[in-house]
C-alpha positions as CSV (number, residue, x, y, z in Angstrom):
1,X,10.3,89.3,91.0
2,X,9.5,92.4,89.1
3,X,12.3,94.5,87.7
4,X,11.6,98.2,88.9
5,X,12.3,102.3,87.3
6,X,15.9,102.7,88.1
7,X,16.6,103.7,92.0
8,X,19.3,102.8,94.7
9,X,20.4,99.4,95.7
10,X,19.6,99.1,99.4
11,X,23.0,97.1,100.3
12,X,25.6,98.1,97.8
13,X,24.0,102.0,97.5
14,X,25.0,102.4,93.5
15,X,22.4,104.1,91.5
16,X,21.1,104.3,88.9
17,X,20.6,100.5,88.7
18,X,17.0,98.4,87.9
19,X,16.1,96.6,91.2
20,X,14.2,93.3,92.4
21,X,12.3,93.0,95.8
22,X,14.3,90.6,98.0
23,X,12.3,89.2,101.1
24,X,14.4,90.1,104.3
25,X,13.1,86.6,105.5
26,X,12.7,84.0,102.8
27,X,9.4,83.5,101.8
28,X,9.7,79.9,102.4
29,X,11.0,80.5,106.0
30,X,7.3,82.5,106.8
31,X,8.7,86.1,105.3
32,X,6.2,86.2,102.6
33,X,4.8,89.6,104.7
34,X,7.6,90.7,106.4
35,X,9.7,93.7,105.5
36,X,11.7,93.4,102.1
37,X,14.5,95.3,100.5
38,X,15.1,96.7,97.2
39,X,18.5,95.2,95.8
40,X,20.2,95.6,92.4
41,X,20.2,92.5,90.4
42,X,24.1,91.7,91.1
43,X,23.9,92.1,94.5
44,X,20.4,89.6,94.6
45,X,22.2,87.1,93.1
46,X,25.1,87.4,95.0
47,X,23.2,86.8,98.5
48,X,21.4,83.9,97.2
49,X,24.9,82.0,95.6
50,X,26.5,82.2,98.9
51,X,23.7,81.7,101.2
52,X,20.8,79.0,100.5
53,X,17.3,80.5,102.3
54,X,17.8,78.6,105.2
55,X,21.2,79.9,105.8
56,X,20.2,83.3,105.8
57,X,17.2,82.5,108.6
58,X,19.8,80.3,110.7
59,X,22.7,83.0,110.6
60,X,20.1,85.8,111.1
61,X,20.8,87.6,107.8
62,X,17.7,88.8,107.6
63,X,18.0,93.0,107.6
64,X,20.8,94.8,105.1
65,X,22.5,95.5,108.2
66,X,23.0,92.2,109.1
67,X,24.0,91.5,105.5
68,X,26.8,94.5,105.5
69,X,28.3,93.2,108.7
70,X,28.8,89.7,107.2
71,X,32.4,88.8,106.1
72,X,31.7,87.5,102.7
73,X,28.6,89.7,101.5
74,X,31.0,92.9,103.2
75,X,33.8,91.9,101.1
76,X,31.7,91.6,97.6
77,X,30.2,94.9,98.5
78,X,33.4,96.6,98.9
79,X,34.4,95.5,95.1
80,X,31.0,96.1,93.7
81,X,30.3,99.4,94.6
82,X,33.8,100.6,92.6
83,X,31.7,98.6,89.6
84,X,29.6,101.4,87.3
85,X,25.4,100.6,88.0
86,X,25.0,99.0,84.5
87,X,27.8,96.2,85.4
88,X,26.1,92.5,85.8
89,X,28.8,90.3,86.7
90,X,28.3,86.6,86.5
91,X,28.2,84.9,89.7
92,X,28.8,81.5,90.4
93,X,26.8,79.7,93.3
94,X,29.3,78.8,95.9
95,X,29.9,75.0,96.3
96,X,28.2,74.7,99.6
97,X,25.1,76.1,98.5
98,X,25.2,73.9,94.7
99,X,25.4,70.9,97.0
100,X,22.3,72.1,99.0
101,X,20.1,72.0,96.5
């Protein structure tokens, strides 16, 4: 995943921030050329440490308004978008997901 010029995150909507393609549909779940979203790095990495690939397919997570209506990504995107564009925070994968791998 390529790093892009500084835009808008698609789910959390803070800007200016560098942004990676995420695929809507996992590639390995047949999204390789579906539709795909441009999300700030934080925000990436949040999706994939609390959902594995096949979570996201299974509990139909697969468009940003899907992902803003879920409980957990709805409450992480309520703190992160008080957070100023250049904040990283570490995330942790949950448990459930480390133990699906």
């Amino acid at each position: 995943m390529k790093g892009q010029a500084a835009g808008t995150c698609e789910l959390c909507g803070r800007s200016p921030v560098a942004t990676t393609v995420h695929h809507l549909v996992p590639r390995e779940k047949g999204g390789a050329m579906q539709p795909t979203a441009l999300l700030c790095k934080a925000c990436h990495r949040q999706i994939h440490a609390l959902y594995t690939n096949s979570d996201l397919v299974r509990m139909h997570l697969t468009t940003i308004q899907a992902l803003r209506q879920d409980q957990q990504i709805a409450a992480y995107l309520k703190w992160i978008s008080k957070q100023p564009p250049g904040a990283e925070p570490k995330v942790r994968k949950s448990q459930r997901v480390r133990s699906k791998r």
